[in-house]
Residue, then its C-alpha position, 0 to 999 in steps of 0.5 A: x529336640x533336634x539339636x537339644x535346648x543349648x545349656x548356659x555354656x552357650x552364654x559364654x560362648x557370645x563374646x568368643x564368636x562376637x570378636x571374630x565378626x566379618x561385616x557380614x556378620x555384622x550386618x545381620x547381628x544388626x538386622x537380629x537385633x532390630x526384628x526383636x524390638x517389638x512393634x518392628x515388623x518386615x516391612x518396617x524393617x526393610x523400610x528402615x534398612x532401604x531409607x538408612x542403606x543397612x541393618x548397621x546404619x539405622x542405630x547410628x541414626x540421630x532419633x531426628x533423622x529416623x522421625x522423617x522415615x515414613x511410618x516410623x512414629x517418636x515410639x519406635x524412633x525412642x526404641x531404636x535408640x534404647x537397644x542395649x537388651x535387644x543387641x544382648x538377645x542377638x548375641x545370644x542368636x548369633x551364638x547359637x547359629x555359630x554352634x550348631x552351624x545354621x544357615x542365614x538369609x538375609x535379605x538382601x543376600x542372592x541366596x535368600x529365596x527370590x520368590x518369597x523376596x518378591x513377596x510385601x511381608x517376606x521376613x528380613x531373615x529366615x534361618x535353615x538347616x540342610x542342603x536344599x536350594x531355597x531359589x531352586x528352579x521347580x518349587x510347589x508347596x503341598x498343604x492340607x488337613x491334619x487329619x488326612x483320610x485315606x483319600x487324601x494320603x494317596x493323593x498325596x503319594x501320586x501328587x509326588x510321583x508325578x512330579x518326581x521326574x521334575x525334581x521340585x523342591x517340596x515344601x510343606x509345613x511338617x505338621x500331622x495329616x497331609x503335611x507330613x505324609x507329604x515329607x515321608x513321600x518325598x524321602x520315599x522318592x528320593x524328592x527334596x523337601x523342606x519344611x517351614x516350621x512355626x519356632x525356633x531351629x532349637x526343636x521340633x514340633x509335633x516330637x513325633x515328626x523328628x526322625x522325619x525331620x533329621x532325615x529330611x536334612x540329608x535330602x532337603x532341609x528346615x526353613x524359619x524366620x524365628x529365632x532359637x527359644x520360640x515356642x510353637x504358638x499357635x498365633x505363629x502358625x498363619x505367620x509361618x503359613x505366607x513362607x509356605x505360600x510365597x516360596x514356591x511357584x504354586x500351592x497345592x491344597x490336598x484335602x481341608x475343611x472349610x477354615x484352617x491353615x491350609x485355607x489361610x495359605x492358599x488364599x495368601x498364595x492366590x494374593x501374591x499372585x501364584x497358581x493355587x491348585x484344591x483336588x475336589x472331593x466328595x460333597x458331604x465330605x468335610x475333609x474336601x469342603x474347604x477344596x470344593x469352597x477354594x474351586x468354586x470361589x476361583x481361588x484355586x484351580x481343579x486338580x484332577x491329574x497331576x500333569x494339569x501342573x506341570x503344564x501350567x507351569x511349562x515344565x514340559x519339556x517339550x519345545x515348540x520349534x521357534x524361529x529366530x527372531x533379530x532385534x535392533x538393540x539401538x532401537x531401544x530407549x535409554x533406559x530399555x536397553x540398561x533393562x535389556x543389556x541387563x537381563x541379556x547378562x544375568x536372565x531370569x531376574x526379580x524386579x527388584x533385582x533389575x531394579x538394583x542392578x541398573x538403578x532405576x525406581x522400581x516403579x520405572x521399572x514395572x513400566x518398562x517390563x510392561x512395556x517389553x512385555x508388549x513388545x515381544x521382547x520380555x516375558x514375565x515368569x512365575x514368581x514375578x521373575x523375568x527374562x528376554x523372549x527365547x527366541x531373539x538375537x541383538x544386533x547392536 
């Protein structure tokens, strides 16, 4: 275990940390207690949160009031107001988070990860530990079969040596095979890499990977939404697959047969909208049949040379020469020039956040950046993110 099943001395701890909370802390004591009420999923959750305006609120909330939330039935109305045990539990997590000093992310922190933000059924919170940037610029995931041939570990290791000028975060999900090949390459090649893994920060699953997996909180890190005390199960693992999928700009699948979780990953990275990449393999080959199914369904992209990625994704650092282009900003709509004046201060943002910061309906939203988009003014990026074209200047 990496830090150890925490003893019965941790339960005397709870009221010692509990005293001590900020508002922060509060807040996500709030929001840990509802993901452990059963039938409360992520997008419940947020659901909840955006309709009562925090995790706090919605306990204070008459059941009257929370029967009028859309897709909140009497059942988890009833449940939200008998939550004595699931606060218990929370204290319990919070804790254990305090003791051995795990990172949280909620969901509406700057330094939750963006991409997977954007993403229907990302998680209120996730939990990690080491030093790497969850919203770092370059991000790839690389997934593939547990019983990884000679063919596919080599992939793997030139996949990453080509990559290893652009300094991406690697994500992968530390299992047997192609995932961990992928981690010890990274550490080999001085690359971040975090794992995202299906239980709780309390262990590591499979053991055998835990040396790995304390060297990899030197130079990248683990990522979780479950809390300590979950077990490895095996109903967990496609749940932790959409992590995996939603973080990264593009996925990676290097060899896997025709079902698996690498499959389930791919095809939920094609549904949130970013690249997917198979290397292609030998016909009669199991190991390449899910690869070879993924490229002929136009699920993923042929990967033949490593460059194919960098170029998708416009990490080249070469530029084109642009030629400086002078917009009106009084040309603008109303609510064109909040969307502009705002992206002008902050660049590269999720809708959601341009949402926020100049408050108008996400729908409203999406339209006004399409329209942008038309004009030549905004570009949209990989991982629904968006920013001004390079090359403009306003003039108010």
């Amino acid at each position: 275990m990496l830090y150890g099943r925490y003893s019965t001395a941790i339960f005397f701890c709870v009221a010692f940390f509990l005293c001590g909370m900020s508002k922060l802390d509060s807040e996500i004591h709030a929001a840990l207690a509802l993901t452990f009420i059963p039938g409360i999923g992520p997008n419940k959750a947020k659901n909840l949160i955006a309709f009562c305006g925090s995790a706090e609120s919605i306990f204070k909330e008459k059941k009257s009031a929370l029967l009028k939330i859309p897709d909140i039935g009497p059942h988890t109305a009833k449940a939200l107001q008998n939550t004595e045990s699931y606060f218990h539990r929370a204290d319990l997590e919070m804790a254990f988070i305090k003791r051995f000093n795990i990172d949280v992310h909620f969901y509406y922190q700057d330094h939750y990860p963006q991409r997977l933000k954007q993403c229907d059924d990302s998680p209120v919170i996730l939990f990690s530990k080491g030093g790497a940037d969850l919203n770092a610029p370059r991000c790839v995931s690389v997934v593939g079969t547990r019983s990884a041939t000679s063919y596919g570990k080599q992939l793997v290791l030139e996949l990453l040596k080509a990559l290893q000028p652009f300094q991406p975060l690697v994500v992968s999900g530390l299992a047997y095979g192609v995932d961990i090949h992928a981690h010890r390459a990274c550490l080999q090649l001085d690359m971040p890499t975090v794992a995202c893994l299906a239980h709780g920060l309390d262990r590591i699953y499979p053991p055998s990977h835990h040396e790995t997996a304390k060297e990899m909180l030197e130079f990248g890190g683990l990522l979780t939404e479950f809390p300590s005390m979950t077990n490895p199960d095996r109903e967990l693992f496609p749940t932790r697959n959409r992590i995996i999928a939603g973080i990264s700009e593009c996925t990676v699948v290097v060899e896997t047969d025709s079902k698996g979780g690498s499959i389930i990953t791919a095809n939920l990275a094609n549904s949130y909208g970013r690249d997917v990449f198979a290397y292609p393999g030998r016909v009669f080959d199991k190991h390449s049949k899910g690869c070879n199914d993924l490229i002929r369904s136009n699920t993923a992209a042929i990967l033949t040379n490593p460059d194919e990625i960098v170029d998708c994704l416009g990490w080249s650092p070469e530029k084109k020469k642009t030629t400086t282009q002078m917009v009106l900003f009084s040309e603008f709509s109303t609510e064109e020039q909040l969307v502009v004046g705002v992206l002008r201060e902050k660049r590269r943002l999720p809708l959601d956040k341009i949402s926020h910061l100049t408050t108008l309906p996400l729908p409203r939203v999406s339209t006004l950046l399409l329209e942008l988009e038309f004009k030549g003014i905004v570009k949209s990026l990989p991982g629904m993110m968006y920013d001004l074209i390079d090359s403009l200047t306003f003039e108010v």
